[in-house]
gemmi code that builds the backbone of each chain (N, CA, C; Angstrom):
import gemmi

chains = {
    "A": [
        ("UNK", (-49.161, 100.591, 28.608), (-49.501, 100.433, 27.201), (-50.243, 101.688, 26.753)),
        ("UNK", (-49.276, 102.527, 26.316), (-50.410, 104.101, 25.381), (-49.811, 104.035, 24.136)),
        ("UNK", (-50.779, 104.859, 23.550), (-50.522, 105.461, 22.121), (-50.716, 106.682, 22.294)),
        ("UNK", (-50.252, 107.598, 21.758), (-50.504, 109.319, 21.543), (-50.223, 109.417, 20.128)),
        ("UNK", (-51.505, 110.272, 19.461), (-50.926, 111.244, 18.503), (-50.811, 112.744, 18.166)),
        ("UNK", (-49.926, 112.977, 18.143), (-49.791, 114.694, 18.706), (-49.307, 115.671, 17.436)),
        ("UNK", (-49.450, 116.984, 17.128), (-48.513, 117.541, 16.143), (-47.338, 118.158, 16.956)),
        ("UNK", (-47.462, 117.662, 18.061), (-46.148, 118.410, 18.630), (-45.022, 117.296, 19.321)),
        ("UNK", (-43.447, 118.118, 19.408), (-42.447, 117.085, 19.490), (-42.505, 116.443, 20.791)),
        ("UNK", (-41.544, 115.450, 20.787), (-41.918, 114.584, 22.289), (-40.666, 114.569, 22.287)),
        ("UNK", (-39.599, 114.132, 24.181), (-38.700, 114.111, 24.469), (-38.594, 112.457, 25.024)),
        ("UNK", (-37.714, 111.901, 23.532), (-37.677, 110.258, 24.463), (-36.942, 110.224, 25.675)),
        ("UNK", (-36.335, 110.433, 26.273), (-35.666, 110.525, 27.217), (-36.575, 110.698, 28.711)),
        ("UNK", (-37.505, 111.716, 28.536), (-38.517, 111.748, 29.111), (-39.731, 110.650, 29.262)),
        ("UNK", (-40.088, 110.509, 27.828), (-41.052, 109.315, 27.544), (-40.510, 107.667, 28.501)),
        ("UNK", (-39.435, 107.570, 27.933), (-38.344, 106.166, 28.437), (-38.308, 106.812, 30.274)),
        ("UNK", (-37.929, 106.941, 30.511), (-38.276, 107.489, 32.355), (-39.761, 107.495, 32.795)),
        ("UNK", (-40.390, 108.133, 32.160), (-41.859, 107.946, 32.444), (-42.606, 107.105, 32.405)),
        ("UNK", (-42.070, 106.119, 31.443), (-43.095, 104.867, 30.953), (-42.462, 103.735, 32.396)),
        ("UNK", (-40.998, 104.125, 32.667), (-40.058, 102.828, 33.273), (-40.510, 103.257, 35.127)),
        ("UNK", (-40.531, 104.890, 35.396), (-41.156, 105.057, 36.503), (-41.785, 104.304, 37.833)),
        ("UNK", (-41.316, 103.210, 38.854), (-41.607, 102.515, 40.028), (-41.704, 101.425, 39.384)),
        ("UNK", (-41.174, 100.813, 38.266), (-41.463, 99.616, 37.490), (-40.062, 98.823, 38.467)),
        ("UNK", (-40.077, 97.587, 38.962), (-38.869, 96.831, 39.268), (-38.711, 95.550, 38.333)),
        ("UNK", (-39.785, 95.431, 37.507), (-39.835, 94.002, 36.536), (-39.073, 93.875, 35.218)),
        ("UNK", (-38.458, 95.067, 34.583), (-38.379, 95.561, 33.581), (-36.475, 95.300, 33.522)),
        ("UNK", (-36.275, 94.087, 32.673), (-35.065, 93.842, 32.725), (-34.219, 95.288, 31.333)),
        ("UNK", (-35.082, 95.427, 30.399), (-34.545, 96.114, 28.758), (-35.573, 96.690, 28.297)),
        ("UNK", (-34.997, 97.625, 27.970), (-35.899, 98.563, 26.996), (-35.423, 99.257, 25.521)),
        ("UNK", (-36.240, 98.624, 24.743), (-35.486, 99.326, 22.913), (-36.640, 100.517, 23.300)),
        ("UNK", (-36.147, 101.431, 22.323), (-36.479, 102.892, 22.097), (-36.159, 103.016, 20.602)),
        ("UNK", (-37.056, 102.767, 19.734), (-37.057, 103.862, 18.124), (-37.551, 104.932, 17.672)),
        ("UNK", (-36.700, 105.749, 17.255), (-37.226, 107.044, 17.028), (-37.195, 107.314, 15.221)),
        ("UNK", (-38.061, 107.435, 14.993), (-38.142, 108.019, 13.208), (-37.900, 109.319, 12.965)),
        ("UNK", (-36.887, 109.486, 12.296), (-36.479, 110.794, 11.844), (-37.189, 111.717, 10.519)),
        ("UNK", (-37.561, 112.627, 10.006), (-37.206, 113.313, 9.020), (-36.013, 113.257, 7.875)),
        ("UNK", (-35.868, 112.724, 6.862), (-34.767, 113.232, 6.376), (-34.881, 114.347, 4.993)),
        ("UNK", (-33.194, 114.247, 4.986), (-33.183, 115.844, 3.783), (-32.947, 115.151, 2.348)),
        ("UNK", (-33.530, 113.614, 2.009), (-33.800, 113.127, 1.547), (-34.575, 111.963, 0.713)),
        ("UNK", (-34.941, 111.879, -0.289), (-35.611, 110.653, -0.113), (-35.667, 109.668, -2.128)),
        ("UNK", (-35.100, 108.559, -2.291), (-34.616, 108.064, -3.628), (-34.324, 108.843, -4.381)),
        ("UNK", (-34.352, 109.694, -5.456), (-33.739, 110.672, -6.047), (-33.798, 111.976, -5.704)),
        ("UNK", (-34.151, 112.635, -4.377), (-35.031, 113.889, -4.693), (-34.432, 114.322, -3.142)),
        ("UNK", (-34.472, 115.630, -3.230), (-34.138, 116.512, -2.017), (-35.385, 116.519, -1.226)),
        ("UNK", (-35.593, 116.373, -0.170), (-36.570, 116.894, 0.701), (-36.180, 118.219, 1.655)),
        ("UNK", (-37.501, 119.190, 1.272), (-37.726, 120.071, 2.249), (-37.837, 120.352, 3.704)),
        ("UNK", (-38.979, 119.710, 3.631), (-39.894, 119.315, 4.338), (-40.957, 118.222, 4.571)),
        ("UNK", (-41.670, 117.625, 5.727), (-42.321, 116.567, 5.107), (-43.454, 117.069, 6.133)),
        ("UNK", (-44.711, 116.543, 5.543), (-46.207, 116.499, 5.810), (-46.845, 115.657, 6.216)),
        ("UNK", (-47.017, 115.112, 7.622), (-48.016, 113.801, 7.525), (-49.492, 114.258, 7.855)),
        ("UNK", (-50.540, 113.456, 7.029), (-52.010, 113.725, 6.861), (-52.041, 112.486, 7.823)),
        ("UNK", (-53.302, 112.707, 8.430), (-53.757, 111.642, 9.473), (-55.218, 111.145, 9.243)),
        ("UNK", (-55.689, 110.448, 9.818), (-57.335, 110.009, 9.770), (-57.688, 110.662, 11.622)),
        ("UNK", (-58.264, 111.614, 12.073), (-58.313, 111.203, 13.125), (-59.355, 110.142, 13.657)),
        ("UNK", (-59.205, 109.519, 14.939), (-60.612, 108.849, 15.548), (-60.067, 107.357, 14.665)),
        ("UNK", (-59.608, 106.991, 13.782), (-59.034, 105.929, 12.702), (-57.277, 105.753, 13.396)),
        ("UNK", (-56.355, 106.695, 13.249), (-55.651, 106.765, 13.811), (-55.550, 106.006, 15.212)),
        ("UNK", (-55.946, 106.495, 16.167), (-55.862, 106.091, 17.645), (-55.725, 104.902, 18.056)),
        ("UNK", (-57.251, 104.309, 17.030), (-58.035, 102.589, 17.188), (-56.682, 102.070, 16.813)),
        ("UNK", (-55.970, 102.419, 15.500), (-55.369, 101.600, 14.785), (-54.290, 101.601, 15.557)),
        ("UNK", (-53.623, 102.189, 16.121), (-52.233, 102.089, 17.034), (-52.791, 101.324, 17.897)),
        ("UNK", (-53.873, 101.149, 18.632), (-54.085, 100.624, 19.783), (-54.341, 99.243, 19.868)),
        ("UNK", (-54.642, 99.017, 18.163), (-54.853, 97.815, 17.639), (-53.511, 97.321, 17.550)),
        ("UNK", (-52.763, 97.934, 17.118), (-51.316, 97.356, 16.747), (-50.972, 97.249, 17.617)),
        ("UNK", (-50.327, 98.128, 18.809), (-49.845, 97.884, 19.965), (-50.567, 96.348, 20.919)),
        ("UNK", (-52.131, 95.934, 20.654), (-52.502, 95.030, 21.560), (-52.462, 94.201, 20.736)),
        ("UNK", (-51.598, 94.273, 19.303), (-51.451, 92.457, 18.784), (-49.808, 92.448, 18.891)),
        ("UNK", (-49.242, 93.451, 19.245), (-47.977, 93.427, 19.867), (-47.556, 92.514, 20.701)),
        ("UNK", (-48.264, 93.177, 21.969), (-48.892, 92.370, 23.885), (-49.131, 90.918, 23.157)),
        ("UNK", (-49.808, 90.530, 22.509), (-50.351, 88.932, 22.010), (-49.370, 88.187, 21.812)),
        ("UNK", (-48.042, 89.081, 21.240), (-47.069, 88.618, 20.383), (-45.895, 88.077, 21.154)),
        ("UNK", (-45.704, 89.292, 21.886), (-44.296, 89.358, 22.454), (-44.755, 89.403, 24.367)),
        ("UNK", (-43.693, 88.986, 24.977), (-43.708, 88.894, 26.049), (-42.925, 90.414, 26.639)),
        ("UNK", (-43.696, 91.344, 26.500), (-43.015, 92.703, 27.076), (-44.302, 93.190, 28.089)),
        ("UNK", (-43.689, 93.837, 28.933), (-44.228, 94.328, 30.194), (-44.960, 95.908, 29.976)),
        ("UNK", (-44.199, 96.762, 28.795), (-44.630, 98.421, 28.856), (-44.289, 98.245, 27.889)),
        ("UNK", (-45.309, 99.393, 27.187), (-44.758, 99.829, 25.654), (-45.645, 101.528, 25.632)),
        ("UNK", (-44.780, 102.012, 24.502), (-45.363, 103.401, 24.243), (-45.203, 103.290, 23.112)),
        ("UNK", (-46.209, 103.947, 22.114), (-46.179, 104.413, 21.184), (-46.780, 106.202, 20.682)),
        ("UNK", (-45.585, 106.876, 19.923), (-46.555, 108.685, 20.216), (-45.768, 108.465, 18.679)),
        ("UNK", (-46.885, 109.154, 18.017), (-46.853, 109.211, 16.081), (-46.974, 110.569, 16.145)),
        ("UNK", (-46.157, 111.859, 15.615), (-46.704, 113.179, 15.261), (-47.342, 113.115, 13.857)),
        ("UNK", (-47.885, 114.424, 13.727), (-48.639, 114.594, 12.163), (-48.152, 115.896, 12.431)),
        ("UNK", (-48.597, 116.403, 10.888), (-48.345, 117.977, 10.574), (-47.313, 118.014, 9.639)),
        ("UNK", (-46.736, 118.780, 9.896), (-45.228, 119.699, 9.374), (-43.762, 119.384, 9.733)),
        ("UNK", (-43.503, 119.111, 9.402), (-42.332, 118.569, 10.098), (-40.796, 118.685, 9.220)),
        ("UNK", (-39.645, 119.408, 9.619), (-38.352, 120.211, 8.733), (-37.299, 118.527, 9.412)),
        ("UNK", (-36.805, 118.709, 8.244), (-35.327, 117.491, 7.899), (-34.686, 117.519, 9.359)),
        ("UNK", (-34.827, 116.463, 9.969), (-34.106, 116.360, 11.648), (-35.120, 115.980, 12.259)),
        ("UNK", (-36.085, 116.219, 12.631), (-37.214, 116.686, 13.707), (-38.083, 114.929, 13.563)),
        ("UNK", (-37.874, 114.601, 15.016), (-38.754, 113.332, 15.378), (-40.040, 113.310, 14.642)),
        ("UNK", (-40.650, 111.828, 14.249), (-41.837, 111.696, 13.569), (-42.616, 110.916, 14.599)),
        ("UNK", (-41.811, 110.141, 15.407), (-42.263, 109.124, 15.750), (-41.960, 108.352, 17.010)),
        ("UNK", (-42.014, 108.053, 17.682), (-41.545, 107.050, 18.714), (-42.248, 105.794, 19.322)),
        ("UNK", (-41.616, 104.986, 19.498), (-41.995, 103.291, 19.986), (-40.702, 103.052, 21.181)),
        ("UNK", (-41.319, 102.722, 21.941), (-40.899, 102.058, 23.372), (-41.331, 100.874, 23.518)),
        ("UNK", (-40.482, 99.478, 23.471), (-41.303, 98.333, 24.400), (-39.833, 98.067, 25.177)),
        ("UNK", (-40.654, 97.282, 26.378), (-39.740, 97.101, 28.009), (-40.093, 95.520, 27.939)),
        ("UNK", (-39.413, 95.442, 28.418), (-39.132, 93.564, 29.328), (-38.538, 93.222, 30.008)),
        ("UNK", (-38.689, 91.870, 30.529), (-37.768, 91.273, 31.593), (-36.872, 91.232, 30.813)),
        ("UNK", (-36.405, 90.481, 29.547), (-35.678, 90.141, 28.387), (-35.445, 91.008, 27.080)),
        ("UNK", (-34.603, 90.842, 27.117), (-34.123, 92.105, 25.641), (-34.490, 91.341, 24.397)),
        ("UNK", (-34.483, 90.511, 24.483), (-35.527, 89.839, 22.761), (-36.264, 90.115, 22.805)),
        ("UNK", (-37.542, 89.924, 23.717), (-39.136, 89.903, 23.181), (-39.032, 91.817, 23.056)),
        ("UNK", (-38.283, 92.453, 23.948), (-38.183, 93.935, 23.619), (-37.847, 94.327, 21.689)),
        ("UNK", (-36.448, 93.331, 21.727), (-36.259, 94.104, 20.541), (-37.365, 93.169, 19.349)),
        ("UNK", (-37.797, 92.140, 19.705), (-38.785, 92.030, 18.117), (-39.636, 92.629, 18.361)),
        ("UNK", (-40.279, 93.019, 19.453), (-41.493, 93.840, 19.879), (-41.541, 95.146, 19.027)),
        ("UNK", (-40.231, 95.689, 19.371), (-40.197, 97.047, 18.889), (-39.886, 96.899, 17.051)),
        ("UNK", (-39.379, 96.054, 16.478), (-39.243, 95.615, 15.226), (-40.454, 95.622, 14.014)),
        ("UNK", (-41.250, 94.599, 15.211), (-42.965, 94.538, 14.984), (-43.561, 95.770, 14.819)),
        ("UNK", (-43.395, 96.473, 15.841), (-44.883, 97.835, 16.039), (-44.179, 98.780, 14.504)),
        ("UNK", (-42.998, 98.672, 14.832), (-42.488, 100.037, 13.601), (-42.916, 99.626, 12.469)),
        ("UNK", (-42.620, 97.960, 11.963), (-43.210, 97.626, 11.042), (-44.444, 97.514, 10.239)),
        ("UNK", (-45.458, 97.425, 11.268), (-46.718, 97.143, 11.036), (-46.996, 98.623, 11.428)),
        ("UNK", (-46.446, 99.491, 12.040), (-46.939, 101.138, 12.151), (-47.046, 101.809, 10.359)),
        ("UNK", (-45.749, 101.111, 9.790), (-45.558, 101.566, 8.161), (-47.204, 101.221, 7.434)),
        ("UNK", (-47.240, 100.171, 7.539), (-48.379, 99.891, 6.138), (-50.072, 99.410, 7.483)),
        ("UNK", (-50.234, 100.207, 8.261), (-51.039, 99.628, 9.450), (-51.993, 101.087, 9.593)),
        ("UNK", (-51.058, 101.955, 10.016), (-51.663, 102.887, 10.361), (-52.223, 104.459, 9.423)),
        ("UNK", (-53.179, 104.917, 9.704), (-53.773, 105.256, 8.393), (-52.787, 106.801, 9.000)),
        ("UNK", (-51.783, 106.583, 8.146), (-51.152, 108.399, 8.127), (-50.244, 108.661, 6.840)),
        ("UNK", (-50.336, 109.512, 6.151), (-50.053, 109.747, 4.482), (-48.789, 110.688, 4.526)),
        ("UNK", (-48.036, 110.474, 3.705), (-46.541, 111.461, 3.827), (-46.766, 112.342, 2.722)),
        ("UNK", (-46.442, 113.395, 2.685), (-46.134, 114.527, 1.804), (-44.744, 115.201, 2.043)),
        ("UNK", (-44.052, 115.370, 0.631), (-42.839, 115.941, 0.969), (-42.623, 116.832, -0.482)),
        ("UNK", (-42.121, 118.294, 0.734), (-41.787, 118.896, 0.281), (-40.922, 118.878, -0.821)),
        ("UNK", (-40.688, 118.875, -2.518), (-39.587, 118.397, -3.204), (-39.394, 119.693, -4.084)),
        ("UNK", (-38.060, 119.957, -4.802), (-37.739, 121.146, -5.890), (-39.119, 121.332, -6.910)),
        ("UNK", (-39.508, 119.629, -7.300), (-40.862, 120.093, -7.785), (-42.146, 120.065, -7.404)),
        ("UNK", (-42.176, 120.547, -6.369), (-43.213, 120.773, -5.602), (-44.011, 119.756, -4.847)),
        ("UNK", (-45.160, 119.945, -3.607), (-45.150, 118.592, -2.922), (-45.472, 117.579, -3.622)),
        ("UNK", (-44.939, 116.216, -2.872), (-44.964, 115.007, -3.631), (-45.445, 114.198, -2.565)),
        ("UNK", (-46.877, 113.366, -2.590), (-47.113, 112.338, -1.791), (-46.036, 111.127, -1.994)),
        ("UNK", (-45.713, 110.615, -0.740), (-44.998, 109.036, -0.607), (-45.783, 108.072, -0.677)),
        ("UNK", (-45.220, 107.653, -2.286), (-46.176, 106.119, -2.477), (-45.032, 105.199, -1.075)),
        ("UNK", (-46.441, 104.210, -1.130), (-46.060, 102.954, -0.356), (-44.787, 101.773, -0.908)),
        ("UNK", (-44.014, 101.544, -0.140), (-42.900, 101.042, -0.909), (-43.341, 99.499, -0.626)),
        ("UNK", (-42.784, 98.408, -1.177), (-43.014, 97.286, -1.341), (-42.467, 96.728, -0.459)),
        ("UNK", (-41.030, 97.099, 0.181), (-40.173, 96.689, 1.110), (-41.210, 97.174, 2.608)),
        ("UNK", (-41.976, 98.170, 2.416), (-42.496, 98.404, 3.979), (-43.515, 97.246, 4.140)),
        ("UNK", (-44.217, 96.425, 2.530), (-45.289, 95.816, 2.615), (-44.599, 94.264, 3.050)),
        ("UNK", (-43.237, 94.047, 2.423), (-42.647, 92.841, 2.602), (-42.866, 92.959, 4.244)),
        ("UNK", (-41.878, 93.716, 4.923), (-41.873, 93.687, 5.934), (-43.029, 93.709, 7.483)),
        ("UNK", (-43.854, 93.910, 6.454), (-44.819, 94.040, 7.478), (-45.641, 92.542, 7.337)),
        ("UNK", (-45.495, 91.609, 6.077), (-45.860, 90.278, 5.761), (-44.855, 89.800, 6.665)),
        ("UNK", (-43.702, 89.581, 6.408), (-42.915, 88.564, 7.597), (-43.235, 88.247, 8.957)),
        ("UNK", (-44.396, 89.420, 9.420), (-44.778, 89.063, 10.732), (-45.947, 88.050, 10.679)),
        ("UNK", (-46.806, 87.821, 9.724), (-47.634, 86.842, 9.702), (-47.788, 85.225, 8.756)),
    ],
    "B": [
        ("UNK", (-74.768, 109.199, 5.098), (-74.033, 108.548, 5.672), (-72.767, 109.738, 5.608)),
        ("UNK", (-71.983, 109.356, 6.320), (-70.458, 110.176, 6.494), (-69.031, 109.762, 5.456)),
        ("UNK", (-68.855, 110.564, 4.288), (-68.112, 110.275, 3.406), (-66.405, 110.914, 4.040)),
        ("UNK", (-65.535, 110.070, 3.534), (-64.058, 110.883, 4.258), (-62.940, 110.884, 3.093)),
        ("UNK", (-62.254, 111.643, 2.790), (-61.102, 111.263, 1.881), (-60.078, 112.202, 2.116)),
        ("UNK", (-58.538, 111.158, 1.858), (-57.581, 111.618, 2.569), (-56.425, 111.679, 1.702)),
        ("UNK", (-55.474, 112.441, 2.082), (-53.846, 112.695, 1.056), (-54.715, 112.607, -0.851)),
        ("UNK", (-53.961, 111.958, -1.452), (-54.277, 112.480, -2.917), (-55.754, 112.114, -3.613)),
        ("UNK", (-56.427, 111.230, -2.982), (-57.609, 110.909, -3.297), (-58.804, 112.306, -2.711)),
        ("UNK", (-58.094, 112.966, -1.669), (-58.658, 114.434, -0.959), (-58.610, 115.384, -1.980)),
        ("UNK", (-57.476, 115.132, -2.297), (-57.322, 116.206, -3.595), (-57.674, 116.133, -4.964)),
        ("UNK", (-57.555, 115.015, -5.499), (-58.555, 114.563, -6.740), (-59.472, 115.053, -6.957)),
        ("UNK", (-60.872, 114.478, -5.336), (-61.947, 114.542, -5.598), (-62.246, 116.059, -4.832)),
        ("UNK", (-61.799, 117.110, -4.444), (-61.747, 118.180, -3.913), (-62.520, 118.166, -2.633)),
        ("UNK", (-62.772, 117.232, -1.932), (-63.887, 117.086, -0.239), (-62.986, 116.369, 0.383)),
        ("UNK", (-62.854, 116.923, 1.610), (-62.334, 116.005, 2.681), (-63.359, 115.731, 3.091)),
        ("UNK", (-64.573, 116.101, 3.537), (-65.119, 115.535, 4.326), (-66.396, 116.040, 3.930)),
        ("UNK", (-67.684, 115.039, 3.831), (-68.836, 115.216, 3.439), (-70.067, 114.009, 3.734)),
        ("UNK", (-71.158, 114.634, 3.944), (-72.537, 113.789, 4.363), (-72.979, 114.145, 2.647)),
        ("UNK", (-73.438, 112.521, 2.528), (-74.340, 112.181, 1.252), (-75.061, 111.182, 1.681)),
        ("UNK", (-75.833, 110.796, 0.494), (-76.631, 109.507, 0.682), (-76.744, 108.480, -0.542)),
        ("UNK", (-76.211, 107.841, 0.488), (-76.684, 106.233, -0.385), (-77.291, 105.836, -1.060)),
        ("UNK", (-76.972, 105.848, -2.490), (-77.879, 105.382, -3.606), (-78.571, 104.423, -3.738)),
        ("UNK", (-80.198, 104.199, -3.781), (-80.606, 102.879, -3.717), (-79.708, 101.782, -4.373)),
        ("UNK", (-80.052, 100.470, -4.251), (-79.047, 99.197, -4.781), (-78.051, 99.330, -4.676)),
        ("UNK", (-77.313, 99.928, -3.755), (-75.736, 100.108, -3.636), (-75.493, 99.376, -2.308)),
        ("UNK", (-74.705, 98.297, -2.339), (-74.482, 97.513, -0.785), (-73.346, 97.148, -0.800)),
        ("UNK", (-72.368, 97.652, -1.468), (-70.635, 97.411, -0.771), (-69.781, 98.359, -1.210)),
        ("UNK", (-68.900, 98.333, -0.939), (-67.753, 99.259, -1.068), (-67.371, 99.840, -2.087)),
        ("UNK", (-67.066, 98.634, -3.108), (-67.129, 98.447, -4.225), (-67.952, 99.316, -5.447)),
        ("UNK", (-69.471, 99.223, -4.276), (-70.672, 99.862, -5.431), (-70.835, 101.178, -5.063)),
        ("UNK", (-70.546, 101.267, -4.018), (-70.321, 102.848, -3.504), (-69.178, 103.495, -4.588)),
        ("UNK", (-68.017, 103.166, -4.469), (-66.941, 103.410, -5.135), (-67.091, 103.982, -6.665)),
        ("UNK", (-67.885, 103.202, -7.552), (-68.659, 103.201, -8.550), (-69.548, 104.206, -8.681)),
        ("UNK", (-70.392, 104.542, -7.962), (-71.775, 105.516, -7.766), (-70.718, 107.250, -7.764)),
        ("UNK", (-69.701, 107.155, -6.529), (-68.864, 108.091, -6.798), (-68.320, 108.374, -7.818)),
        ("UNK", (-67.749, 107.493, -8.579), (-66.672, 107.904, -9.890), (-67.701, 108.612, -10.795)),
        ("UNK", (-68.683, 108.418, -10.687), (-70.266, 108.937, -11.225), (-70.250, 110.524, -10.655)),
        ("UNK", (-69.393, 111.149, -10.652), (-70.022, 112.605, -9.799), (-69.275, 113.668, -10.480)),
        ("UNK", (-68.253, 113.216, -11.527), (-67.638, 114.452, -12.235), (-65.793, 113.287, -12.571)),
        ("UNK", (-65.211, 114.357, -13.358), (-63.880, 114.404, -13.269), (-62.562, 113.949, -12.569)),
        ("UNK", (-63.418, 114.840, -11.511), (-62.161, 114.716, -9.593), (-62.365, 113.626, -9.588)),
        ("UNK", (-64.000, 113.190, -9.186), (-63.877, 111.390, -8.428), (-63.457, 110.558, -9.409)),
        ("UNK", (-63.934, 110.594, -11.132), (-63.361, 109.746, -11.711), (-62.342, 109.546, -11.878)),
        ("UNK", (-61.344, 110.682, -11.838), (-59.598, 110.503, -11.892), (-59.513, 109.843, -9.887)),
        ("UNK", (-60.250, 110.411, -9.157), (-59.487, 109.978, -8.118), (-59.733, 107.936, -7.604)),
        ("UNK", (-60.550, 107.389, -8.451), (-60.926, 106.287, -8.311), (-60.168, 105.349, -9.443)),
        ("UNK", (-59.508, 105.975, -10.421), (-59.559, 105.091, -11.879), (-58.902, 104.144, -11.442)),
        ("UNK", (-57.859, 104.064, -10.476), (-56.925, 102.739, -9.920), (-57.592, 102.215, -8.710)),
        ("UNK", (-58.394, 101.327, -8.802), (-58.644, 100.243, -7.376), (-57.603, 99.913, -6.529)),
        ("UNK", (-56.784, 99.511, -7.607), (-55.643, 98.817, -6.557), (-54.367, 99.611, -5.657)),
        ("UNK", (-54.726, 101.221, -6.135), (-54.187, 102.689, -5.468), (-54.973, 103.191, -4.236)),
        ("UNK", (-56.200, 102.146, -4.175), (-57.167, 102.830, -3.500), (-57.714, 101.947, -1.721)),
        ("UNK", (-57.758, 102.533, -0.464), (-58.148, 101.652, 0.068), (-59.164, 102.275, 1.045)),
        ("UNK", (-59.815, 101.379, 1.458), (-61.357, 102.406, 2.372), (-61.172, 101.754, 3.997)),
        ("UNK", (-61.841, 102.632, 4.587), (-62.021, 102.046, 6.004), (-63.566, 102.331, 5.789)),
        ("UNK", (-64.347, 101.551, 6.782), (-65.396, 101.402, 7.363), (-66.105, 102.024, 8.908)),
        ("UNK", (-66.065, 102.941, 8.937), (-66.170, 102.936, 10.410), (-65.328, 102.894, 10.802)),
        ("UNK", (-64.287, 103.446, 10.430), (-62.505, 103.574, 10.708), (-62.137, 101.938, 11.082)),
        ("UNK", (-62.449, 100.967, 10.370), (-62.036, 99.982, 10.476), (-61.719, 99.246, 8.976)),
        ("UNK", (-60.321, 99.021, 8.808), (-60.026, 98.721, 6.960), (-60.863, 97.599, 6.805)),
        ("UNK", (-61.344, 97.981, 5.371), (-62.476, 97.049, 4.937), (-62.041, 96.865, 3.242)),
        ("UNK", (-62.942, 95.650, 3.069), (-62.711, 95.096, 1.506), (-63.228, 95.724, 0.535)),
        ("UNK", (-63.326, 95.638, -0.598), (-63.822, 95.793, -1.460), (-65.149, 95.424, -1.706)),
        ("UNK", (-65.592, 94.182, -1.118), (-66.807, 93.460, -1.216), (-67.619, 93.655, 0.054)),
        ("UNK", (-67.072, 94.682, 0.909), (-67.570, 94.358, 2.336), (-68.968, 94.956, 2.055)),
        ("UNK", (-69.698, 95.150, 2.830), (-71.314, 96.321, 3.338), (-71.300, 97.246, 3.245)),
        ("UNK", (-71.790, 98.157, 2.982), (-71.943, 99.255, 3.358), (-73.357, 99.619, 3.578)),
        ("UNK", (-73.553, 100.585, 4.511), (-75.103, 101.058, 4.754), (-75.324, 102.995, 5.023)),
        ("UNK", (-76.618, 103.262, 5.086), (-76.530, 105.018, 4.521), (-76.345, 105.109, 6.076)),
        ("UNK", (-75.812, 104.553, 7.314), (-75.702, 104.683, 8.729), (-74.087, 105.327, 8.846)),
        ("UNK", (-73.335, 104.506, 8.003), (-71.846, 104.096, 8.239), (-71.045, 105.781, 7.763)),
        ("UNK", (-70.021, 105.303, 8.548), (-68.535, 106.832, 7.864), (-67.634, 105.461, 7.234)),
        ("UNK", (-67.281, 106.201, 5.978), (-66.355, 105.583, 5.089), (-65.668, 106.309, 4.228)),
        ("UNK", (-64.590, 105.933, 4.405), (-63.005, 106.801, 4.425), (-61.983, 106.364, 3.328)),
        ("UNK", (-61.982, 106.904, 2.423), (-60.819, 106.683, 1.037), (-59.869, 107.030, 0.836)),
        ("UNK", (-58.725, 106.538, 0.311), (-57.127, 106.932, 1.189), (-56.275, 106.142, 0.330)),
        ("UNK", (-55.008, 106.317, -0.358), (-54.090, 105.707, -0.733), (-53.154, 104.326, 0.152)),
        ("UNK", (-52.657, 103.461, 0.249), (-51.523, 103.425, 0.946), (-50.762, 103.987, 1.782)),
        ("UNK", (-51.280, 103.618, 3.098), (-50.774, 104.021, 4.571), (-49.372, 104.372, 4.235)),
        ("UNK", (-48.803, 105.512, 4.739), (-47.194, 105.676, 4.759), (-47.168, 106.242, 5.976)),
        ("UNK", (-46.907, 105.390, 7.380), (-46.575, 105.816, 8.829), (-45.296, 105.801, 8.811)),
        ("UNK", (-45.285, 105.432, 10.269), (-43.578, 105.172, 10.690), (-42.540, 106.371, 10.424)),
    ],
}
model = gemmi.Model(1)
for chain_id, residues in chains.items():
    chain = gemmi.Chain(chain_id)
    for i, (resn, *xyz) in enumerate(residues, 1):
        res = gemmi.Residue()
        res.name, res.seqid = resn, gemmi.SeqId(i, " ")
        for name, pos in zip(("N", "CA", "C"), xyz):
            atom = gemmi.Atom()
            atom.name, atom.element = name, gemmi.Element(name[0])
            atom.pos, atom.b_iso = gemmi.Position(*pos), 0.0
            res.add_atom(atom)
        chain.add_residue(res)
    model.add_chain(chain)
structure = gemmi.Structure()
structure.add_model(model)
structure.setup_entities()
């Protein structure tokens, strides 16, 4: 069970091997990765910016991740959030949960992404033609993050 | 106490990060919030929407009505956009 937050990229492939490493209990593992895109509702994106809280950050993943464990019956989980700078393509994000069972994996991992949206204190900025534009909070990230409770 | 502000409320009020002190009769979030919009322009444009606005406590999200004391760090911030 970790959290990392880093401004630099991570290799899931690596992460998913590392986390699964001398484990024999571990029937499934979901892996989500959040992308960058070169878009976003009407508007071209550049680039995008995430602002962070540090020391706020950390607690709060660690919080999320251990009402995860409460939730779901999974054995390993990772979670690594970048901040900074970040160009159209380039990972934002990653969530790993493992199990004996591929359900409690995949709502597990359903959960953390969800409640990572409107949970964790990190702010988007994106690069746009008219210059940067913070990402308001969408209603659909807030729906979704209500369905879990 | 330890003041924090983050993404457009950072920029409003032009401080990310600053030590002040606690105005006598001020004991929640709320009245803090208030005492700030009191400091010029920036904070008053960066406060005029409550419901745009959300604080942590000690890096822990807190209410509107919660405590506050001249001990605490408290942190002002739009709507989380992770993931």
């Amino acid at each position: 069970m970790t959290v990392r937050v880093q401004r630099d990229d991570f290799d899931p492939g690596a992460e998913l091997d590392a986390l699964l490493a001398g484990r024999k209990d571990i029937g499934g593992v979901v892996s989500f990765v959040g992308l960058v895109r070169d878009f976003s509702d009407a508007r071209n994106v550049g680039a995008l910016t995430l602002e962070h809280y540090p020391g706020m950050t950390e607690k709060a993943l660690a919080a999320i991740e251990a009402e995860a464990l409460s939730r779901f019956d999974i054995q390993a989980s990772l979670i690594v959030h970048r901040h900074g700078r970040m160009e159209p393509g380039e990972r934002i994000v990653l969530v790993i949960t493992a199990s004996a069972h591929r359900g409690e994996a995949f709502r597990a991992s359903e959960f953390l992404i969800d409640w990572l949206k409107t949970r964790a204190p990190f702010w988007k900025s994106e690069d746009t033609p008219d210059g940067p534009q913070w990402v308001e909070a969408r209603a659909v990230d807030d729906a979704a993050t209500e369905r879990w409770s | 106490m330890k003041l924090l502000y983050f993404a457009w409320v950072r920029e409003r009020t032009g401080v990310h990060e600053e030590t002040w002190s606690l105005p006598e009769g001020v004991t929640t979030v709320r009245g803090l919030i208030g005492a700030l919009s009191g400091r010029g322009p920036g904070f008053a444009h960066a406060f005029a929407d409550l419901k745009q606005i959300r604080t942590a406590v000690n890096q822990e999200t807190a209410k509107l009505d919660d405590p506050v004391s001249d001990a605490d760090e408290v942190a002002f911030f739009p709507p989380m956009t992770g993931g």
